[in-house]
C-alpha positions in Angstrom: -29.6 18.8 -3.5 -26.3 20.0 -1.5 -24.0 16.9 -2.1 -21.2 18.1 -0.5 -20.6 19.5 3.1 -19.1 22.9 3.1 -16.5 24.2 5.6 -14.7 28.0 5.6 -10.9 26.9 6.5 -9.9 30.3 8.0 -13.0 29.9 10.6 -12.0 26.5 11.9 -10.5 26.3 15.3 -7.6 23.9 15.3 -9.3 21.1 17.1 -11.9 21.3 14.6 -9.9 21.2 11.3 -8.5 17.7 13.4 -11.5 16.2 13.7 -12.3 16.8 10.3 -9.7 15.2 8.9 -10.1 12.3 11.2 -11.3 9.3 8.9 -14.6 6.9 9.7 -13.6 4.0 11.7 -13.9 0.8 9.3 -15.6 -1.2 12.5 -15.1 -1.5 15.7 -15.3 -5.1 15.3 -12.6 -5.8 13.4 -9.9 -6.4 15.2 -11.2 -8.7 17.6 -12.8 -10.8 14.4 -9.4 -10.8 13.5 -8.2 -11.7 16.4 -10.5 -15.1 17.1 -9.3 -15.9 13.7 -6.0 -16.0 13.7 -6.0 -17.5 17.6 -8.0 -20.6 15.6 -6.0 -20.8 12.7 -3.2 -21.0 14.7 -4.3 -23.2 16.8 -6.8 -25.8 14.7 -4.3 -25.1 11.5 -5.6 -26.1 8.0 -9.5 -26.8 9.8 -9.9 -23.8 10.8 -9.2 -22.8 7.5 -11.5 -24.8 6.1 -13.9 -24.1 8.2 -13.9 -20.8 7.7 -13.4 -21.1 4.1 -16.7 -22.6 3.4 -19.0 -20.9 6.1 -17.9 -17.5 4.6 -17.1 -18.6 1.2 -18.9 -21.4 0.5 -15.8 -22.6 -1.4 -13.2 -25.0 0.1 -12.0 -27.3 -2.4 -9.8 -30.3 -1.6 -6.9 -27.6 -3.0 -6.8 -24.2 -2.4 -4.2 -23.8 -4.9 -5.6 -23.1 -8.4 -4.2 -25.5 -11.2 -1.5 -23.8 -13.4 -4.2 -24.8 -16.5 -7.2 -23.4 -15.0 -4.8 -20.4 -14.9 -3.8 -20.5 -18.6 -7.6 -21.7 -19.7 -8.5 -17.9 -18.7 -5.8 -16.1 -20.0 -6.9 -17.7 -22.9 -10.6 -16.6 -22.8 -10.0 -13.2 -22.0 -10.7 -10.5 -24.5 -7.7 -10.1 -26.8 -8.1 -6.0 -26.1 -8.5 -6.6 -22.3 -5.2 -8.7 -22.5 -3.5 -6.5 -24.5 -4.6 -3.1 -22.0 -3.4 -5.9 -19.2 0.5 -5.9 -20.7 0.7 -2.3 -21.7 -0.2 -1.3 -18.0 2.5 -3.7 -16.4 4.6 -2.6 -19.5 4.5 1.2 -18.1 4.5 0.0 -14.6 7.6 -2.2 -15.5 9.5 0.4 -16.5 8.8 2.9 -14.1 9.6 0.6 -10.8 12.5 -0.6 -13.0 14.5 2.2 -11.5 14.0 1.5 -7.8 15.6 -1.0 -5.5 18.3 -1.0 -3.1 21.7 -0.7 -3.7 24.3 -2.7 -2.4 27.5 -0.7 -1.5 30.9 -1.0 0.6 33.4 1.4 2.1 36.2 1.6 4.8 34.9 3.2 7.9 38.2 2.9 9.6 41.4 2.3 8.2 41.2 -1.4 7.9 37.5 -1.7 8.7 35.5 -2.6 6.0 31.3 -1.8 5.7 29.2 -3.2 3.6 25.5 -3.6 2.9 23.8 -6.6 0.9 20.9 -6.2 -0.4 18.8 -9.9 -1.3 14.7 -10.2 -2.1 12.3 -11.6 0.3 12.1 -15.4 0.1 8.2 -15.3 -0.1 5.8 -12.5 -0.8 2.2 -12.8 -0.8 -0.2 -10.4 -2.8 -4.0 -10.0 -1.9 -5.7 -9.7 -4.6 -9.5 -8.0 -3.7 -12.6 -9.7 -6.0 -15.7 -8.7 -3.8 -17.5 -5.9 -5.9 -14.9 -5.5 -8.8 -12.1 -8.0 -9.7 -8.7 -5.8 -8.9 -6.5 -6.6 -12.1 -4.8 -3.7 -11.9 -3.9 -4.3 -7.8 -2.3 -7.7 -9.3 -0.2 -5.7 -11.4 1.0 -3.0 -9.1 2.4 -5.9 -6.5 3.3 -8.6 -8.8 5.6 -6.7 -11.1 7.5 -4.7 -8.4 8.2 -8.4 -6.5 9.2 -9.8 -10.0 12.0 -6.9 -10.2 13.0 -7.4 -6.6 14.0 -10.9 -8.1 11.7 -12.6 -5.0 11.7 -16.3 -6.0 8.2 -17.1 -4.7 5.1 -15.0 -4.6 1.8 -16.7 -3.6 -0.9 -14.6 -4.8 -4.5 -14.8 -2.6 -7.8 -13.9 -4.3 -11.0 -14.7 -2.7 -14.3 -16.6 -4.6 -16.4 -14.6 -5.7 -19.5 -17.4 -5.3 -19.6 -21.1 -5.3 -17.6 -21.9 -9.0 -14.3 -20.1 -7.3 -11.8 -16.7 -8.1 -12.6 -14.5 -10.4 -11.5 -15.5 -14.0 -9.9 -12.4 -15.0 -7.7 -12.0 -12.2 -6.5 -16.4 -12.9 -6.0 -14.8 -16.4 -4.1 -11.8 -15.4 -2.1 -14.1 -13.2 -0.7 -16.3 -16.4 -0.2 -13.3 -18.6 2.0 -11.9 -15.8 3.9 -15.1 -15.0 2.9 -16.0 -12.1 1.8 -19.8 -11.4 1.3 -19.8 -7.8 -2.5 -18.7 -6.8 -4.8 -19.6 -4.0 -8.5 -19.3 -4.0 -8.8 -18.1 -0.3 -9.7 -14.4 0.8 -10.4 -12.9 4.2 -9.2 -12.8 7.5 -8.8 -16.5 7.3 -6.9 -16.7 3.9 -4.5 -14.1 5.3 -3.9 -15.8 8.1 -3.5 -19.2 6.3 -0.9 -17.1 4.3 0.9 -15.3 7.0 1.6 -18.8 9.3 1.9 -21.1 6.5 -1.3 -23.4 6.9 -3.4 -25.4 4.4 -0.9 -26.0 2.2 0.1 -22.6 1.7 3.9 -21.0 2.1 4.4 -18.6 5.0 5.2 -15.6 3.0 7.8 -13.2 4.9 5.4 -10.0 4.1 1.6 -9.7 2.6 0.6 -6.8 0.3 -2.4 -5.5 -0.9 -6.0 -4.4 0.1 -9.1 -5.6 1.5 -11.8 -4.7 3.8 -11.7 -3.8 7.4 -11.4 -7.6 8.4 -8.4 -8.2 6.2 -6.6 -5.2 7.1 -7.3 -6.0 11.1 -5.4 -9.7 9.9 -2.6 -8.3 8.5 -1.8 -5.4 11.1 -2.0 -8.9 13.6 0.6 -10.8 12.3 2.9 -8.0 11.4 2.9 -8.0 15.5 3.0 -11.7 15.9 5.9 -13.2 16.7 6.9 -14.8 14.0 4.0 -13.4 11.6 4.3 -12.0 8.2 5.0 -8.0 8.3 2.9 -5.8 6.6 2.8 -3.3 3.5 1.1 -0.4 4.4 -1.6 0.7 7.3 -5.1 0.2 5.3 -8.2 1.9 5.0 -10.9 3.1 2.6 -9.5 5.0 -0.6 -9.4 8.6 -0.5 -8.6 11.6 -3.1 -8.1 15.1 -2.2 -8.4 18.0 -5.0 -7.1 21.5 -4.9 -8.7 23.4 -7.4 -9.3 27.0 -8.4 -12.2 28.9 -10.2 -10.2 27.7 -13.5 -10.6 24.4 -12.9 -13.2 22.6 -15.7 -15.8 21.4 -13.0 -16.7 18.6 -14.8 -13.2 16.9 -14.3 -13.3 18.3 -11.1 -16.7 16.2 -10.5 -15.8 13.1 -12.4 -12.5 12.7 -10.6 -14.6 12.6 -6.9 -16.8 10.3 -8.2 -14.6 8.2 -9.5 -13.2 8.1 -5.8 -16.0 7.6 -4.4 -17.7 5.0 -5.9 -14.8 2.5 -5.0 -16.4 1.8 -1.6 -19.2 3.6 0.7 -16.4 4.8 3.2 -14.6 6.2 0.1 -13.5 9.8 0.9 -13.3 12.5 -1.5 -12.2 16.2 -0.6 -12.3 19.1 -2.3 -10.5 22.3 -1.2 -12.2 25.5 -3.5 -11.3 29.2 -3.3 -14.8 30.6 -4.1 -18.7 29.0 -3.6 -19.2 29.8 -7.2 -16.7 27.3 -8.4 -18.1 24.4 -5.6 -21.6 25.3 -7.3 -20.2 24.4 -10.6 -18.9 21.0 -9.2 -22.4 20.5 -7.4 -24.5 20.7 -10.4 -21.6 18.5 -12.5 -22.0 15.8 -10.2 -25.4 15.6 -10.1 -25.7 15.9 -13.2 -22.9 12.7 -13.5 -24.2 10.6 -11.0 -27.3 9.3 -12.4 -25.1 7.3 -15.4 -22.7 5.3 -13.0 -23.4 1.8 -12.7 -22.0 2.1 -8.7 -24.2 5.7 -8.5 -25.3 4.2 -5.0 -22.1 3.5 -3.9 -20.7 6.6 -5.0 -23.5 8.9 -3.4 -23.7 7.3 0.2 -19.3 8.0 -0.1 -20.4 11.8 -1.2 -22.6 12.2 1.5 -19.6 11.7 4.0 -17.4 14.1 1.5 -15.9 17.3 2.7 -15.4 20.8 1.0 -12.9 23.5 2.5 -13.1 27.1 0.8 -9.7 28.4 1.4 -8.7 32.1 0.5 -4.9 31.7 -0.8 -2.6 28.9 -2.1 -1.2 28.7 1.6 -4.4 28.1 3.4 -4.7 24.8 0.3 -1.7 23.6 0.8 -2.2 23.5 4.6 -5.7 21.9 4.4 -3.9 19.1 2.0 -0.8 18.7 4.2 -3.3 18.7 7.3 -5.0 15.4 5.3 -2.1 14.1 4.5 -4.1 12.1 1.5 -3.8 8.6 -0.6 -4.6 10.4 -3.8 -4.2 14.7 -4.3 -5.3 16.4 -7.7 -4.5 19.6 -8.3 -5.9 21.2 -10.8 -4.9 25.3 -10.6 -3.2 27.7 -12.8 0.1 26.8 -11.9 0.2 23.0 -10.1 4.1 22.5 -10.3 4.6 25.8 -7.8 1.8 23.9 -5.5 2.9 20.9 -5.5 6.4 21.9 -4.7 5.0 23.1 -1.5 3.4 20.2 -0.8 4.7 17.6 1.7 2.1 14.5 2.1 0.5 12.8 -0.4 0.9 9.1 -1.6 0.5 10.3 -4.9 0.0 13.8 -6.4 -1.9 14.4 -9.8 -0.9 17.7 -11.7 -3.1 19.5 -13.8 -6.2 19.2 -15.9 -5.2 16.4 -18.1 -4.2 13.8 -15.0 -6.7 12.0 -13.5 -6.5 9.6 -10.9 -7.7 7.5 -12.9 -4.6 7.4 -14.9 -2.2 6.2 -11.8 -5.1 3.9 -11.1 -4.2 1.4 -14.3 -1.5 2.1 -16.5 0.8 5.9 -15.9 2.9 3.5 -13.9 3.5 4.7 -9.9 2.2 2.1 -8.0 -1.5 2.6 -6.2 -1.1 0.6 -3.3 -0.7 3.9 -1.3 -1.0 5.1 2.1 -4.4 5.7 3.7 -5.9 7.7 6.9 -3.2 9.9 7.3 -0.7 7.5 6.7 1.5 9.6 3.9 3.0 11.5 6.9 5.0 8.2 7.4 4.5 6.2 4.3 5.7 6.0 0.7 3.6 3.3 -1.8 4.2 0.4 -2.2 7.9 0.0 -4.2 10.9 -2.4 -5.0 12.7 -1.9 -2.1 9.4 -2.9 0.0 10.4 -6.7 -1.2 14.2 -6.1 -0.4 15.8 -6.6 2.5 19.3 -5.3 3.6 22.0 -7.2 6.0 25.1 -5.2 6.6 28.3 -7.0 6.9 31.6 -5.9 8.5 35.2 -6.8 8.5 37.9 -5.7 10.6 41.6 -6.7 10.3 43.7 -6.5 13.7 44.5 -3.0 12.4 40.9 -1.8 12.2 40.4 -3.4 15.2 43.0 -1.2 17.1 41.9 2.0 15.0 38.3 1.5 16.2 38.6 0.3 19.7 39.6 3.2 21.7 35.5 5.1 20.5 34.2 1.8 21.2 36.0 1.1 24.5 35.3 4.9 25.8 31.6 4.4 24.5 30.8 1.4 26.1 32.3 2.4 29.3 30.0 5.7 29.5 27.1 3.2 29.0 28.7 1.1 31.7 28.5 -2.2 29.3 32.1 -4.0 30.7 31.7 -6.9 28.3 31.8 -4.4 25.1 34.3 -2.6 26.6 36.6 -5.6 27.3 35.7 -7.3 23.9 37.1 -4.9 21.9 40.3 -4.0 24.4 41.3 -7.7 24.6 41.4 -7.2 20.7 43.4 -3.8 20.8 46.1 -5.3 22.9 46.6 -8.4 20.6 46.2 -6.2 18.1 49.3 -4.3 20.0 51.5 -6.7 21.0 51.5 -8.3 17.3 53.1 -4.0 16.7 50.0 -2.6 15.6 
């Protein structure tokens, strides 16, 4: 059984190697789901909320927020080894976002003008934390911990039911052991809404991270162009890795590190760019051959059958194809991945060498995974620190600055025919003058 969809890069015309990068849409639907949602939550408020809470749900209680003991009652069931795996993954992400964050800074511009830039955190950040097929622990520690280090004073963290008795346990318990007190059991279109206007007793958070399905992502991208709405992380879509690897590559990695990909969600998308039909043989027969013991083999095989494979015939032909993709996730597993990588200029995250799975930056290495999807990592970094800063320059000029500055600013302002700026800053020259500046 041919698994994966073969295509020689040298032979595709350059509207074709376009289109083949281009990802699935997630629904047409979406955004106009969105759309009637957020008009009703804005308009109905907490009702609307409800409403939709319980018809999609079927959970609404009397309040959304879960009780700070309900939160510690599960960090005390969980496994002492799960809770343990928990820390040591925010221990390494801790440290590694540790060194990020703005920096505040001041200098004189012009002799008596002074510059400056403050950096301060949001006021409110809200995580959403996914629990539809697999409760997203580790997603609740990639956002959490870089907000905590940003020194935001209030993050309101969203996870949806799962069924009737409410959130998932693991992530309430994941929650405590992180620090965090402040969690509402709402998820969807309507629970980001709630979030990003500040309805049914929830804060209006200033920006909303994290994934979710097409619905959630169509919410978000709404309000970041709302007036007034909560901005956004990143542009959303389905996970996606990309793999560069040669005839040395073990094809069993190769294999497990697609599938692992892939069986996140059917519009997963996993890439592979080969150098010879041998070695894409060899990850073939490895992935049928690893398929049948996944638990999500289903999953995993309808995202395969929508997978790609682009035989290239040098390094620059890979490194093209992967810039072309501009992926979430890119593996390279060759001879020598430092030179490629070091040619490579998009990827949300790169993976080097045999011994680095995905899997790794998935849960514990400590980069974040919220990354950028469909192309995104042309534009996009992941999701870091200064994502939950926010800077605010500040200047001050003394009547000496003033006159050092205000012959560039009168001459500019005049060229963009702007009297008022022009006059604003002469009137202060010739004070400025008259006082024997």
């Amino acid at each position: 059984m041919a698994l994966l969809t073969r295509y020689v890069w040298a032979q595709l015309s350059p509207e074709e190697r376009v289109e083949l990068m281009a990802r699935p849409s997630a629904g047409s639907d979406a955004l106009a789901v969105a759309a009637n949602i957020l008009s009703e939550v804005r308009s109905e408020g907490e009702a609307a909320v409800r409403r939709y809470a319980q018809e999609l749900d079927g959970y609404a209680p009397d309040d959304l927020r879960v009780p700070a003991a309900d939160l510690k009652a599960a960090a005390d069931a969980l496994d002492p080894e799960d809770a343990r795996a928990i820390l040591a993954a925010a221990d390494a992400v801790r440290r590694y976002h540790a060194e990020q964050g703005y920096k505040s800074y001041s200098l004189e511009t012009w002799p008596g003008g002074v510059a400056q830039r403050r950096v301060s955190p949001l006021d409110v950040a809200g995580l959403y934390v996914p629990a539809g097929t697999a409760p997203l622990v580790s997603t609740l520690v990639m956002l959490a911990i870089p907000a905590q280090i940003a020194g935001v004073s209030r993050i309101a963290v969203l996870t949806p039911p799962v069924n009737a008795a409410g959130p998932d346990r693991t992530i309430l318990g994941a929650a405590h052991l992180l620090g965090l007190d402040e969690v509402y059991a709402l998820g969807g279109a309507h629970g980001v809404a709630a979030l990003g206007l500040g309805v049914a007793g929830l804060p209006r958070a200033d920006r909303i991270f994290g994934p979710g399905n097409a619905y959630v992502a169509a919410a978000k991208a709404l309000l970041a162009q709302t007036q007034g709405g909560a901005a956004t992380d990143l542009p959303a879509g389905p996970s996606e890795v990309i793999i560069i690897a040669d005839d040395g590559a073990d094809p069993d990695f190769v294999a497990l590190d697609l599938l692992a990909q892939a069986e996140h969600d059917r519009l997963a998308q996993v890439v592979l760019i080969a150098f010879s039909d041998a070695f894409i043989d060899k990850v073939e027969a490895a992935l049928e051959a690893r398929l049948d013991g996944l638990a999500r083999r289903d999953i995993a095989l309808a995202a395969l059958q929508g997978s790609k494979v682009f035989l290239v015939n040098d390094d620059a032909d890979a490194v093209a194809a992967a810039d072309a993709y501009a992926g979430e996730h890119l593996i390279i597993q060759t001879a020598d991945p430092e030179a490629l990588c070091a040619r490579i200029t998009h990827a949300g995250s790169i993976f080097l060498g045999p011994w680095t799975p995905e899997a790794a930056g998935d849960y514990a290495a400590g980069p974040n995974h919220s990354l950028p999807t469909g192309g995104a990592a042309r534009a996009y970094g992941g999701v870091s620190v200064e994502m939950f800063q926010k800077t605010t320059s500040i200047l001050r000029f003394d009547a000496r600055g003033a006159a050092a500055i205000a012959p560039t600013v009168e001459r500019l302002a005049a060229l963009e025919g702007l009297d008022a700026h022009r006059l604003a800053m002469a009137a202060r020259r010739e004070k400025a003058q008259e006082g024997g500046l």
